[in-house]
C-alpha positions as CSV (number, residue, x, y, z in Angstrom):
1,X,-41.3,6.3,60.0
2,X,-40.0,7.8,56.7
3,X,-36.6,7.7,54.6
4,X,-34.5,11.0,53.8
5,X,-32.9,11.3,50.0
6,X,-30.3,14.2,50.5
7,X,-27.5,16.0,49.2
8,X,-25.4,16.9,51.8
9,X,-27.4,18.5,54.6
10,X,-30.1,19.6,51.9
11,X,-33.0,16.3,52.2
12,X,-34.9,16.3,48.7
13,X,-37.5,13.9,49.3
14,X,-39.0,12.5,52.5
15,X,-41.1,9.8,51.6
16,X,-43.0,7.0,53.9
17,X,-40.8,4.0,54.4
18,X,-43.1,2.0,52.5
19,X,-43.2,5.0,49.2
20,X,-39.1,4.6,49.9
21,X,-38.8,1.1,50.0
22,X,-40.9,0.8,46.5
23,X,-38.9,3.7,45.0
24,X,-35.8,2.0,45.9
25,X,-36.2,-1.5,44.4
26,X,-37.6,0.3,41.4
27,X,-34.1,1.9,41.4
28,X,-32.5,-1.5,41.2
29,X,-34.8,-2.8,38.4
30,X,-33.2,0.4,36.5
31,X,-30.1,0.4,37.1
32,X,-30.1,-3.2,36.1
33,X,-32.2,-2.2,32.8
34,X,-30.3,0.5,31.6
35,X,-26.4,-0.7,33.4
36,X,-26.0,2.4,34.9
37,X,-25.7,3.5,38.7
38,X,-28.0,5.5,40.2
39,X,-25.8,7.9,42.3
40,X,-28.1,6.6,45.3
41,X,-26.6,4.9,48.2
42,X,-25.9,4.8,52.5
43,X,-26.3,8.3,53.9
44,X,-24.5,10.0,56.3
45,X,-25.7,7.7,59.2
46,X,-23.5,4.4,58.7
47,X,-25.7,1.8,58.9
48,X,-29.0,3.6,58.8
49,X,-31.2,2.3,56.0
50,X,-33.5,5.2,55.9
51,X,-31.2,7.5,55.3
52,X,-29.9,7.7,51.8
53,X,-27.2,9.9,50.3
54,X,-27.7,11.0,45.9
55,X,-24.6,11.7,44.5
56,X,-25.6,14.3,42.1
57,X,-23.4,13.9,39.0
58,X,-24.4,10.3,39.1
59,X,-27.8,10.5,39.4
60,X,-27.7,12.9,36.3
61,X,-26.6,10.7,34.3
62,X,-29.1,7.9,35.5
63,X,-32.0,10.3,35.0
64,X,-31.0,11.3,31.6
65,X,-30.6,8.0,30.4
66,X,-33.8,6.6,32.0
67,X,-35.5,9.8,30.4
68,X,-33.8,8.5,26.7
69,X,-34.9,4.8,27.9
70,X,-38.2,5.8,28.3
71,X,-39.2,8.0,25.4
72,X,-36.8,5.1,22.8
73,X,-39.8,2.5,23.5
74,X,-42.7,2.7,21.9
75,X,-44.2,-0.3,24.0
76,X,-47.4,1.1,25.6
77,X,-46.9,-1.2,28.1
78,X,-43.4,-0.3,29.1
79,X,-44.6,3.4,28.7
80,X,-47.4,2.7,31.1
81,X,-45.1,0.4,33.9
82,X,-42.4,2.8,33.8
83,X,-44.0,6.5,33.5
84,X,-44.4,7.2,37.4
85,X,-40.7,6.2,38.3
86,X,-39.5,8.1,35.4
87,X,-41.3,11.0,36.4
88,X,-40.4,10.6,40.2
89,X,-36.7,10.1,39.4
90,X,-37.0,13.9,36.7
91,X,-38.8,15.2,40.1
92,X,-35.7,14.5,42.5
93,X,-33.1,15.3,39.9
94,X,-34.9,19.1,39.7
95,X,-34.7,19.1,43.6
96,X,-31.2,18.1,43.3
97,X,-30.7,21.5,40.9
98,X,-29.8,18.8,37.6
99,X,-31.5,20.2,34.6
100,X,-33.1,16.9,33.2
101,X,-33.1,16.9,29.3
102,X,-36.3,15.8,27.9
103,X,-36.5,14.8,24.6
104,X,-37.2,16.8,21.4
105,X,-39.9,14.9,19.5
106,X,-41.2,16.4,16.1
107,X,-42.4,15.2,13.3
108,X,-41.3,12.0,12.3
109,X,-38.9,11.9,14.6
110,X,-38.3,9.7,17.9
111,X,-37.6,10.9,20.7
112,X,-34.0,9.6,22.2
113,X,-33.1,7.9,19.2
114,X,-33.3,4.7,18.3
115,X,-36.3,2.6,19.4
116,X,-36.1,-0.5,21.3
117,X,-39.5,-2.8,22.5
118,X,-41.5,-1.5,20.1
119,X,-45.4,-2.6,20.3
120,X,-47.0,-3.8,17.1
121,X,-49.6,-2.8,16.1
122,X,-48.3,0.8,16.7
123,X,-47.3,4.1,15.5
124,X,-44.9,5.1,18.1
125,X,-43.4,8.0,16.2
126,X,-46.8,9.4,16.4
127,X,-46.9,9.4,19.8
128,X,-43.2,10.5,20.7
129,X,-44.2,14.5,21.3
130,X,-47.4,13.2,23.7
131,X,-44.7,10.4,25.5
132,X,-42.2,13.6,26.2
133,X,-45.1,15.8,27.3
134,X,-47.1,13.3,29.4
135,X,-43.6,12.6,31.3
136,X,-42.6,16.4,32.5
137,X,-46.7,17.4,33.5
138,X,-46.2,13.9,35.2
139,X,-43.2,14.9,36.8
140,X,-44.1,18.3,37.7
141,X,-47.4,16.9,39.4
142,X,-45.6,14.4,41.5
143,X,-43.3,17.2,42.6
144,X,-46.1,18.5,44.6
145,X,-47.0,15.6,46.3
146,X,-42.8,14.8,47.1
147,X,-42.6,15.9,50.8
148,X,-39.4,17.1,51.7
């Protein structure tokens, strides 16, 4: 059994129930997080939960401010809990033809702004550039593994 994430007839991702299942409470945890839909909801079979419609102007959004969430905290923890979803969500959003902004990080800057759950002891603005860099090789590496 497996779950279909499409736009219109086009299916982006056609995970195992159980990959689908995960990815889609991790959804809720975010949406919740940041208070922002996710563009993801009942497909074109009423009714069928394995079948999932992403609204693609929503889910921009969502991805760019769960990209911005995730590079803000400097928590290595958070960083380390949230990376893979991050980088599965940027993965979907490329399928879906959204051009996912990453951060620019440079020196003493943070990426996305402000920083929020910051982890002391720490130097997050050190590590900004290697946060946005870890997170589109991530992406791009799970994107091979996404079947469609």
């Amino acid at each position: 059994m497996s779950m279909y994430f499409d736009v219109g007839d086009e299916t982006l991702w056609n995970p195992s129930n159980g990959a689908g299942r995960l990815f889609l409470r991790q959804i809720g945890v975010f949406e919740a997080e940041l208070g922002l839909p996710s563009g993801i909801g009942q497909g074109k079979y009423p009714g069928d939960p394995d079948t999932l419609e992403v609204d693609p102007a929503v889910f921009a959004v969502f991805a760019g401010g769960l990209v911005a969430w995730h590079c803000r905290t400097g928590h290595a923890v958070i960083n380390a809990l949230s990376e893979g979803f991050v980088a599965t969500v940027i993965a979907l959003a490329r399928r879906a033809g959204i051009d996912v902004r990453m951060p620019e990080a440079g020196p003493g800057h943070v990426c996305g702004g402000v920083q929020s759950d910051v982890q002391v002891p720490g130097n997050p603005r050190a590590a900004s550039a290697a946060v946005v860099a870890a997170l589109d090789t991530r992406s791009r590496e799970i994107d091979r593994w996404m079947a469609r």
